[in-house]
C-alpha positions as CSV (number, residue, x, y, z in Angstrom):
1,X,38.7,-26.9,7.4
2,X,38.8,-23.7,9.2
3,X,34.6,-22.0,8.7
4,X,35.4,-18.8,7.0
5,X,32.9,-15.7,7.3
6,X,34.4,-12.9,6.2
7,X,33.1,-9.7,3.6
8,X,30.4,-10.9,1.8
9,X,31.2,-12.7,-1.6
10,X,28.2,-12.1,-4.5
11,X,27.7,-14.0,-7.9
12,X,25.9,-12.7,-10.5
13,X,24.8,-15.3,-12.6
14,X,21.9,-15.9,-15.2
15,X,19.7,-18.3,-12.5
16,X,21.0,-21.5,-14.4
17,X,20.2,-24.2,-11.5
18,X,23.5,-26.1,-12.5
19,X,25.9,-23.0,-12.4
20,X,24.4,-21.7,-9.3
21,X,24.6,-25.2,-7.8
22,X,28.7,-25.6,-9.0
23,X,29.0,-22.4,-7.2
24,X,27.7,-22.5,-4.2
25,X,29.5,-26.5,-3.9
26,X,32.5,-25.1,-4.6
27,X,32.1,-22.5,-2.2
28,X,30.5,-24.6,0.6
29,X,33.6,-23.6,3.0
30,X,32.5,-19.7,2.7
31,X,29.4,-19.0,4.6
32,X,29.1,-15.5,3.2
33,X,27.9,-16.2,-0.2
34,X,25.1,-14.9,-2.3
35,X,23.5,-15.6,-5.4
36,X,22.1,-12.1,-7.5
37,X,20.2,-13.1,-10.9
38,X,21.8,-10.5,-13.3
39,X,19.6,-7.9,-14.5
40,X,19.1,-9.0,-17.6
41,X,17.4,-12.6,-16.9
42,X,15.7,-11.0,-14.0
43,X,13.8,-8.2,-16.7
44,X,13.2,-11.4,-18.8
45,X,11.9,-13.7,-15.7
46,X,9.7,-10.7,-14.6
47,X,8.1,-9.9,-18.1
48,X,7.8,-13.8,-18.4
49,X,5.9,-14.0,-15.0
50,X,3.9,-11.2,-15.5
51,X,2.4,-12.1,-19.1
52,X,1.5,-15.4,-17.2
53,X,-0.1,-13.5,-14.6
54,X,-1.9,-10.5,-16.5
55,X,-3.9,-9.7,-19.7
56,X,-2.2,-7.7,-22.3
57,X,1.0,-6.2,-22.7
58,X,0.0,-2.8,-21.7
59,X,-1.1,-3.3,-17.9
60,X,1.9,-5.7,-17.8
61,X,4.4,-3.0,-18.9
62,X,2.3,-0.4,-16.6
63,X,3.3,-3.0,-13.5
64,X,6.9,-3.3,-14.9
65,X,7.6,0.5,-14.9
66,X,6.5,0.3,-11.3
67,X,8.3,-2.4,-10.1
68,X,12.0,-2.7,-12.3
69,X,13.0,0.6,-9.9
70,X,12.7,-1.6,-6.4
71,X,14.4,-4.5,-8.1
72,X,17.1,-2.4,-9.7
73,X,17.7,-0.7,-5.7
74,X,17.2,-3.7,-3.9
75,X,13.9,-3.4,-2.9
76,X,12.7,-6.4,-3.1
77,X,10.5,-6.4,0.2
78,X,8.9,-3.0,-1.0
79,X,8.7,-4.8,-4.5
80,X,7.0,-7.9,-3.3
81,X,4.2,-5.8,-1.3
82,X,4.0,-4.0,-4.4
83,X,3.1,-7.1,-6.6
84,X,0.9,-8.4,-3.4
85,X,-1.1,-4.9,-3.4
86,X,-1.9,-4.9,-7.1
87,X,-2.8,-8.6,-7.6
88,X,-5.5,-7.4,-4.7
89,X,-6.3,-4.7,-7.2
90,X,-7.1,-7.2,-9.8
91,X,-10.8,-6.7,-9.1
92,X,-10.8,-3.3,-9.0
93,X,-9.8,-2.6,-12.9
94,X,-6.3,-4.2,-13.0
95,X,-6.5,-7.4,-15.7
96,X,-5.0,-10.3,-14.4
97,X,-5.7,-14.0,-15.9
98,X,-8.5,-15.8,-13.3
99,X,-6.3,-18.0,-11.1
100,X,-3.1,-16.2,-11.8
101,X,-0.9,-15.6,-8.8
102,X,1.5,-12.9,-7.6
103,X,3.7,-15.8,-5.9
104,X,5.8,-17.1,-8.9
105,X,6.3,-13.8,-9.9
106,X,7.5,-12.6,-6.2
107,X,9.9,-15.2,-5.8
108,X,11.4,-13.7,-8.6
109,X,12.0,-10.6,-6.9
110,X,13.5,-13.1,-3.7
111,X,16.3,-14.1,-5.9
């Protein structure tokens, strides 16, 4: 079968492991394919993560207003220093849990 690369193709799907594998299977012949959690699960992952990862709602939701705008524009490399530069801060004020980690919560932003 002929490798096709043509214009980009994107899914947007709610990160279920099973739909995103039946997609990209029966897609394997199209190398331009990409995988976009919809916004929705993406808010809800984020929140999720970030509840793991901080103490109290309030500073969570303070980090959310900050970081939903370079997730909703595609920012996810300025979004992911973001999350790196305030985890850093967590020592100077900002309340995460002791031993929480920015890295779940950035491969988030990766998907």
């Amino acid at each position: 079968m002929k490798e096709t690369r043509g214009d980009p193709l994107q899914f947007f799907t709610d990160g279920h492991k099973v739909l995103n594998e039946t997609i990209l299977k029966w897609f394997i012949w199209y190398k331009n394919i990409g995988l976009i959690l919809d916004w929705f699960h993406l808010e809800k992952k984020c929140k999720k993560q970030l509840s793991l990862a901080m103490k109290g709602r309030v500073v969570r939701n303070q980090i959310l207003d900050k970081l939903m705008p370079l997730l909703w524009y595609g920012l996810t490399d300025n979004a992911i220093s973001f999350l790196i530069v305030s985890s850093r801060q967590k020592h100077n004020g900002i309340s995460w849990v002791k031993g929480a980690s920015v890295f779940p919560i950035a491969q988030v932003a990766k998907l």
